[in-house]
C-alpha positions as CSV (number, residue, x, y, z in Angstrom):
1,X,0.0,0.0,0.0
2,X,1.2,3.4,-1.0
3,X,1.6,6.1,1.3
4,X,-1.7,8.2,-0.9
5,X,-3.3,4.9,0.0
6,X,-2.5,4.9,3.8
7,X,-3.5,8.3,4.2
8,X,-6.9,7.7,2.9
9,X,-7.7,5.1,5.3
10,X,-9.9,5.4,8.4
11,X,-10.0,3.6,11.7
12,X,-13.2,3.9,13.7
13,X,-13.1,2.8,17.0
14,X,-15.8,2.3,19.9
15,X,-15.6,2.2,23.6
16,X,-18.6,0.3,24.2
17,X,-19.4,2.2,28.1
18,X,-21.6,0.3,30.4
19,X,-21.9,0.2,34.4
20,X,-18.9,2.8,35.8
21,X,-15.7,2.0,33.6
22,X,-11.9,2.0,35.3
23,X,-10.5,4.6,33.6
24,X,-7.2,2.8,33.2
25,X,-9.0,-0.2,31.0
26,X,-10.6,2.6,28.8
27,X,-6.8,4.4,28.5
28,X,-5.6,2.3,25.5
29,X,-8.0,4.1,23.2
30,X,-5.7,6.5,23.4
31,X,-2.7,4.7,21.8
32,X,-5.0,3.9,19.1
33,X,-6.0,7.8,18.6
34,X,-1.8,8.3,18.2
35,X,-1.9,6.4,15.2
36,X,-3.9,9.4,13.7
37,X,-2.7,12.8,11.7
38,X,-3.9,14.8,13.4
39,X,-1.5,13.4,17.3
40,X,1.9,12.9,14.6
41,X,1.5,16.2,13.4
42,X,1.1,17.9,17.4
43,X,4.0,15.5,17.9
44,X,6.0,17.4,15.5
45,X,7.1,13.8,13.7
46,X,8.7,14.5,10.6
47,X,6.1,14.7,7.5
48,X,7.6,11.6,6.1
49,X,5.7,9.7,8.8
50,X,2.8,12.1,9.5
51,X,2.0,10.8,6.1
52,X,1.3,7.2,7.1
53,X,-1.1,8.6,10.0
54,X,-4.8,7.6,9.8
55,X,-8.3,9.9,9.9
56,X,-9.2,8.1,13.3
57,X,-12.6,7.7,15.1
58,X,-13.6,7.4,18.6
59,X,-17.0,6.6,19.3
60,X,-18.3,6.8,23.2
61,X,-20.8,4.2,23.2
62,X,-23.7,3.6,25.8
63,X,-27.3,2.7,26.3
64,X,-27.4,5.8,27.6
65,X,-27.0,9.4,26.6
66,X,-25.0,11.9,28.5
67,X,-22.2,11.7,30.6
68,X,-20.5,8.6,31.3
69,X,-18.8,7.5,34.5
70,X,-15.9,6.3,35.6
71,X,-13.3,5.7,38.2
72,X,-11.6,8.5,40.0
73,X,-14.4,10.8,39.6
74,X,-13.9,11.0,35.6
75,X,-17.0,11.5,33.4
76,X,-16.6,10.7,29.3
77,X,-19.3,11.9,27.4
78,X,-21.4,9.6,25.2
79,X,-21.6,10.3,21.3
80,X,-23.3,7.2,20.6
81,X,-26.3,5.2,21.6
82,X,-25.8,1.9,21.2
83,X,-28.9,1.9,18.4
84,X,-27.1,5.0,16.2
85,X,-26.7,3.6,12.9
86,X,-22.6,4.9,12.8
87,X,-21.7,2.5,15.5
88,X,-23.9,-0.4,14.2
89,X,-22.2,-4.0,13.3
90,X,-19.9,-3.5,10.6
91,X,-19.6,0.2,11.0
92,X,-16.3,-0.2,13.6
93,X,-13.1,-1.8,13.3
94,X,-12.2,-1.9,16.6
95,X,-14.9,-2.5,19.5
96,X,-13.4,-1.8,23.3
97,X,-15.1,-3.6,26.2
98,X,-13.1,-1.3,29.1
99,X,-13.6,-3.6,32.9
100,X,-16.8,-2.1,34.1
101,X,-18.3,-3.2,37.8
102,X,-21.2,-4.1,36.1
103,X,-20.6,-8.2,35.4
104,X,-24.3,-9.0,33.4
105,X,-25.0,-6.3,30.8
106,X,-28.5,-5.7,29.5
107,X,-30.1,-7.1,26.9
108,X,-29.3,-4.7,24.2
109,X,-25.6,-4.3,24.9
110,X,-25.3,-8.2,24.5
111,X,-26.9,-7.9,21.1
112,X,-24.6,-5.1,20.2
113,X,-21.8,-6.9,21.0
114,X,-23.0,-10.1,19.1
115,X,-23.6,-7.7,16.1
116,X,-19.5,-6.7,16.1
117,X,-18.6,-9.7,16.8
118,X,-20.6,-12.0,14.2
119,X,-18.2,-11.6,10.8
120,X,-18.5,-8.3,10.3
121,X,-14.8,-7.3,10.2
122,X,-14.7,-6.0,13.9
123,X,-11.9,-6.6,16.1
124,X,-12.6,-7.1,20.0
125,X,-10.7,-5.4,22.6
126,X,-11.7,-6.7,25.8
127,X,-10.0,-5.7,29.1
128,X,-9.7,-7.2,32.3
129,X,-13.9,-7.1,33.7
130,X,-14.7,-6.0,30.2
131,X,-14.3,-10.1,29.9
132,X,-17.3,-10.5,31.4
133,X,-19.2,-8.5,28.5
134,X,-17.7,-10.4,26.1
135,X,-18.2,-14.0,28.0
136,X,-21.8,-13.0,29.0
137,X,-22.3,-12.1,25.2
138,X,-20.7,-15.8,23.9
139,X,-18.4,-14.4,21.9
140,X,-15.7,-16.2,23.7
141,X,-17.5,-19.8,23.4
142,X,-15.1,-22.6,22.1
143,X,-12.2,-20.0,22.0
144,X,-9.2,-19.1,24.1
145,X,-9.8,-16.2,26.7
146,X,-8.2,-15.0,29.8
147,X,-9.2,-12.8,32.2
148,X,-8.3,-11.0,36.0
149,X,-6.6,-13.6,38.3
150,X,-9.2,-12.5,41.3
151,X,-11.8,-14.0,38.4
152,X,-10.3,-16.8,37.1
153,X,-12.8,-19.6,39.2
154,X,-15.8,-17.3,39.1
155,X,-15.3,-17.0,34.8
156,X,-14.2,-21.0,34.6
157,X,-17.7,-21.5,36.7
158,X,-20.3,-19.6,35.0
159,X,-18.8,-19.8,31.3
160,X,-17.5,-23.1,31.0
161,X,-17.5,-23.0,27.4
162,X,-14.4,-20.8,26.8
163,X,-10.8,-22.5,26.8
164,X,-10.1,-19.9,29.9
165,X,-5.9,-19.9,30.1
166,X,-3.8,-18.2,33.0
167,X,-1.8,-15.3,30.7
168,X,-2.0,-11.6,30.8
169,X,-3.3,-11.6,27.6
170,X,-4.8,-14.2,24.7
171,X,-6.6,-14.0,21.4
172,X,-8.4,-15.7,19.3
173,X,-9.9,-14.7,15.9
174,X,-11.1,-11.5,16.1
175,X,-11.2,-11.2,19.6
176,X,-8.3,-10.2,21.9
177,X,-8.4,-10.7,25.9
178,X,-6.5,-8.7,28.9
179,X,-6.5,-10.3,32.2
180,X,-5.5,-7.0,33.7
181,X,-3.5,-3.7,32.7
182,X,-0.6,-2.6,35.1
């Protein structure tokens, strides 16, 4: 791919928000926002590689509208429902589940993640208790998945259909697991 080419392309990312978030599990968004033109050009990198950057997108999904929050007082705001037609399956290539205290999402945010997850070119980022998203979905069914150590019997227990492993990270297809970030 030429450079022309590479500066064309788009990366549209979602942070799928639900229960109160830990910030730090929502932070690597942010090394995914450094890939684009806009942070290598406030980095002053030389134009020769400010070339390669990409038009990147951050969605701020939730069922909910509003302010979002999250550890240590922090509030994100939402710029998606989870039923806007820009974040819909197939619409994002990356989908970040950030460890939330809520363990058994709703309904609609197991659908949503179903939609990404079901073939339509999505990859998914799930981090630490943002596992339990992912597992309550069945996305991780018959696959390899890890998860936080303090978890490990509760997530062997109630989803006994994923190949859990004891590693600080795994993936598998289009999915990609962190135990924990430290």
């Amino acid at each position: 791919m030429s450079a022309t080419e590479i500066s064309h392309c788009q990366l549209r990312i979602g942070v799928l928000m639900v229960g109160v978030n830990q910030l730090l599990d929502i932070a690597p968004v942010d090394l995914l926002g450094m890939l684009s033109k806009d942070y290598l050009s406030l980095a002053g990198l030389p134009t020769s590689i400010q070339d390669h950057g990409l038009n990147v997108e951050i969605q701020y999904i939730s069922d909910t509208g509003g302010f979002h929050g999250t550890t240590a007082g922090a509030a994100l705001r939402v710029t998606h429902l989870l039923e806007s037609p820009h974040c819909a399956p197939g619409k994002l290539d990356i989908l970040l589940l950030p460890g939330s205290d809520t363990f058994t999402p709703t309904e609609n945010v197991l659908k949503f993640v179903q939609g990404h997850s079901a073939g339509q070119g999505t990859t998914i980022l799930a981090i630490c208790t943002g596992t339990f998203t992912g597992a309550h979905a069945g996305i991780f069914d018959g696959k390899i998945a890890t998860g936080p150590r303090a978890f490990y019997k509760e997530l062997r227990q109630q989803f006994p259909l994923v190949k859990w492993v004891d590693r600080r990270w795994a993936s598998d297809g289009n999915v990609w697991r962190s135990a924990f970030l430290d």
